[in-house]
C-alpha positions as CSV (number, residue, x, y, z in Angstrom):
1,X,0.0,0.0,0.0
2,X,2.9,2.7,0.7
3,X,4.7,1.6,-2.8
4,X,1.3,2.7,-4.5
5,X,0.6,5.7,-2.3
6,X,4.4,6.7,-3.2
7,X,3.7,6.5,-6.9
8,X,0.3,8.1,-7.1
9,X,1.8,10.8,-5.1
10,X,5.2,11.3,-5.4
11,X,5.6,15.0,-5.2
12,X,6.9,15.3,-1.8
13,X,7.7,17.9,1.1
14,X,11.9,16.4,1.6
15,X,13.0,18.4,5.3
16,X,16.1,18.2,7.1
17,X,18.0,20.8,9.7
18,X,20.9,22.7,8.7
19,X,24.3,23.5,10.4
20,X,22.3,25.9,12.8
21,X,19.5,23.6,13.4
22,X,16.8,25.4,11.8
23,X,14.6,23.7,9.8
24,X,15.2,23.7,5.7
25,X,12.6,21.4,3.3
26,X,12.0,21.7,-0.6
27,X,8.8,20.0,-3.1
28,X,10.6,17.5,-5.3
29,X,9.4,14.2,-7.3
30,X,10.7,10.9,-5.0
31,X,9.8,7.5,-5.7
32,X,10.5,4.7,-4.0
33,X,12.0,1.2,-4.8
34,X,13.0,-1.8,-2.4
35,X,16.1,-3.4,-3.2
36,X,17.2,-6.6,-0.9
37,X,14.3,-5.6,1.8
38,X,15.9,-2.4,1.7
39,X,13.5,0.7,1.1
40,X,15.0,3.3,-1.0
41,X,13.6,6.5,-2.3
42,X,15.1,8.9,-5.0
43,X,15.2,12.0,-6.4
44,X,17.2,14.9,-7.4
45,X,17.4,18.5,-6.4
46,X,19.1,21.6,-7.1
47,X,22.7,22.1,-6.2
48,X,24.2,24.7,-3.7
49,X,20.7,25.6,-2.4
50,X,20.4,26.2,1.6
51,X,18.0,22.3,1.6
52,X,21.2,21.0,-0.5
53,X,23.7,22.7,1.7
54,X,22.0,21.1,5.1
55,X,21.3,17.6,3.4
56,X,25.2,17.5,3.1
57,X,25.3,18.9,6.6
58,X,22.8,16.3,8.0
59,X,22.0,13.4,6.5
60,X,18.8,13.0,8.7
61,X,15.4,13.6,6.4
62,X,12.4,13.1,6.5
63,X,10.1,13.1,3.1
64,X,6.7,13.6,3.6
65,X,4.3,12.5,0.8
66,X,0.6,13.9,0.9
67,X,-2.2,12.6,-0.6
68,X,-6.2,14.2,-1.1
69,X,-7.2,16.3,2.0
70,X,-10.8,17.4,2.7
71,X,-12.7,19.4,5.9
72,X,-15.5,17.4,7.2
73,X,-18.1,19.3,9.4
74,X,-19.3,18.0,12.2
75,X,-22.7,18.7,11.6
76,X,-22.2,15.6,9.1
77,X,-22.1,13.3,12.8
78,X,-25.0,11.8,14.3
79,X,-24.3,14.2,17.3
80,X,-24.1,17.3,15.4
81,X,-22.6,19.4,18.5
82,X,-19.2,17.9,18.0
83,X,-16.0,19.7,16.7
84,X,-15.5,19.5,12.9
85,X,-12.3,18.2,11.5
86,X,-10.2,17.4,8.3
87,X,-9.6,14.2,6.8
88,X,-6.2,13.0,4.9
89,X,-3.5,11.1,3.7
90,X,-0.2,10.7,4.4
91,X,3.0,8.6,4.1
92,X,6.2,9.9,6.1
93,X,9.2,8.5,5.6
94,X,12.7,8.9,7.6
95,X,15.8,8.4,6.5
96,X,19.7,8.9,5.7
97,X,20.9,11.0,2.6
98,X,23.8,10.4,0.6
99,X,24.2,12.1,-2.7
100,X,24.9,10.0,-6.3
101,X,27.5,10.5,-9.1
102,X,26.8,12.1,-12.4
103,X,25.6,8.0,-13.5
104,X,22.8,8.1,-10.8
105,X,22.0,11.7,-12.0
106,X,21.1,10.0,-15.3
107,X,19.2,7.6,-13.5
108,X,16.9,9.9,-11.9
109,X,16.3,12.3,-14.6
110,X,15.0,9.4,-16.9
111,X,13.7,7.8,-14.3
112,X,12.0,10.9,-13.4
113,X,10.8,12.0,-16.9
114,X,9.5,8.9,-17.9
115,X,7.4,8.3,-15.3
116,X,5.7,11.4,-16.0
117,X,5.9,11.0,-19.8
118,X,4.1,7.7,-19.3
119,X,6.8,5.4,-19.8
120,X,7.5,7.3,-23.5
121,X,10.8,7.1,-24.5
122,X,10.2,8.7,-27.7
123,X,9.2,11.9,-25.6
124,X,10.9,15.0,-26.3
125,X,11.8,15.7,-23.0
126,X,13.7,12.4,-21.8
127,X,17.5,12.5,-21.5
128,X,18.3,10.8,-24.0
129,X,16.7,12.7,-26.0
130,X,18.0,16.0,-25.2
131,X,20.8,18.0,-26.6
132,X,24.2,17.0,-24.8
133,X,25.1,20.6,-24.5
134,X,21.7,21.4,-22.4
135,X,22.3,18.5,-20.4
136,X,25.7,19.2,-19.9
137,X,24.7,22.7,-18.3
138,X,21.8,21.3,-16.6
139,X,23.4,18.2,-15.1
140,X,26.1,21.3,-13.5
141,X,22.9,22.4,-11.3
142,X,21.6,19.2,-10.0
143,X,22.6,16.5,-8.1
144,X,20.8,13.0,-7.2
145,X,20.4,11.7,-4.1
146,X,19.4,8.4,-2.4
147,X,17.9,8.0,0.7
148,X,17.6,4.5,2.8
149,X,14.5,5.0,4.9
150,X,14.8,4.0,8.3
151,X,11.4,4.4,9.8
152,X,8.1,4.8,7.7
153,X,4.5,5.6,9.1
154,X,1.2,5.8,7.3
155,X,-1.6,8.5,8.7
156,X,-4.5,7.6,7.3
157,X,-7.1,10.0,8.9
158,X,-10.4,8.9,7.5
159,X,-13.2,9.3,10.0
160,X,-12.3,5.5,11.7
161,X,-13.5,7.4,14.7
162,X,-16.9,7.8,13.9
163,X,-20.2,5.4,14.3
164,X,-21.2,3.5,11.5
165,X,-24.2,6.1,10.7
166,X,-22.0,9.3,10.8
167,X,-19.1,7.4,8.4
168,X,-22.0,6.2,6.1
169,X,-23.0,10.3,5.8
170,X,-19.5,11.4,5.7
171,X,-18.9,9.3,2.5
172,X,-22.3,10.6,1.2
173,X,-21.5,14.3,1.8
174,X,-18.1,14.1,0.1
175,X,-19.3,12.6,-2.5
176,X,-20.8,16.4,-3.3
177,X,-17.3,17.7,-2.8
178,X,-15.5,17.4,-6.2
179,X,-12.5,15.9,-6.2
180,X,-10.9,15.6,-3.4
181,X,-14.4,14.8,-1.7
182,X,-14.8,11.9,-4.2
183,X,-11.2,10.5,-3.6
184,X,-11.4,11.0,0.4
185,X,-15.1,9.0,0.1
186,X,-13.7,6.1,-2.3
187,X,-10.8,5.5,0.2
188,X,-13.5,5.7,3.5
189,X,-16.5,3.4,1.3
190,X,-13.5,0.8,0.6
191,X,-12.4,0.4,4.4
192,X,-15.9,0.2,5.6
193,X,-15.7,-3.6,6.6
194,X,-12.0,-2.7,8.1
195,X,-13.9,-0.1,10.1
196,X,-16.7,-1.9,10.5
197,X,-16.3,-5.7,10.8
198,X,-20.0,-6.5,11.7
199,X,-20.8,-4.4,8.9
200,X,-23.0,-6.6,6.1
201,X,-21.6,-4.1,3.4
């Protein structure tokens, strides 16, 4: 379940602590592989930037991955008089740093474009595909990086909380809520019999 929440939302929130212990964080594509039950997430940022100058400082990190997010009133409860809250998901993952050669920069810019190109190699925008004098100037900017995730938590927020009538009207009520709603109700209506083992639905 976190491999697929990784890949459905991979733009992530990547933090750390610099040299004077204030906190740094950039918004970068990471995705995640697992190589000999190792977890391993990867990416590439800018170079010489205060988050790139702390990483090297302090390899501690922690990548926080978001997924749909949605307020939920309390009136939607079958005791109405009860404080209103917000519904979400999130993967956060902890780990240690260490940045790649100019061979695992490759790596993560195709591995980054093609994912969003759909798997096209034929795309325009894929390494390979680009002329060696750009990448030459671009590759000057970046750097890869690797990080092995020690510690990894899910927080799943979906109304598990609630009694049976109130989740069943949550769901309902979302629905109404565009996107986000919809996504935040799919993910509640598929964990009903999790929630709600004596459920008959």
């Amino acid at each position: 379940m976190i491999k697929e929440f990784i890949a459905k939302y991979p733009f992530a929130f990547l933090t750390g602590s610099n040299f004077e212990n204030k906190p740094v964080a950039t918004q970068i594509p990471v995705f995640i592989e697992e190589t000999n039950g190792r977890k391993i997430l990867r990416g590439h940022i800018m170079k010489n930037t205060d988050h790139h100058k702390a990483f090297v400082h302090n390899e501690n990190v922690l990548a926080v991955f978001t997924g749909h997010n949605i307020y939920v009133s309390g009136t939607l409860y079958s005791n109405p008089y009860t404080p209103s809250t917000w519904n979400y998901m999130s993967v956060h993952a902890k780990g240690i740093i260490r940045f790649l050669d100019d061979d695992g920069l490759i790596d993560a810019l195709r591995m980054t474009t093609l994912y969003f190109e759909n798997n096209n190699p034929l795309s325009t925008t894929i390494y390979d595909n680009l002329p060696a004098e750009y990448t030459q100037r671009l590759m000057k900017a970046i750097v890869a990086f690797e990080i092995e995730v020690t510690e990894i938590d899910t927080v799943f927020k979906l109304s598990q909380d609630r009694d049976a009538s109130s989740y069943d009207n949550i769901i309902k009520q979302l629905r109404q809520q565009g996107e986000s709603g919809q996504v935040i109700a799919n993910e509640m209506e598929k964990r009903t019999k999790e929630v709600f083992p004596e459920s008959n639905k």
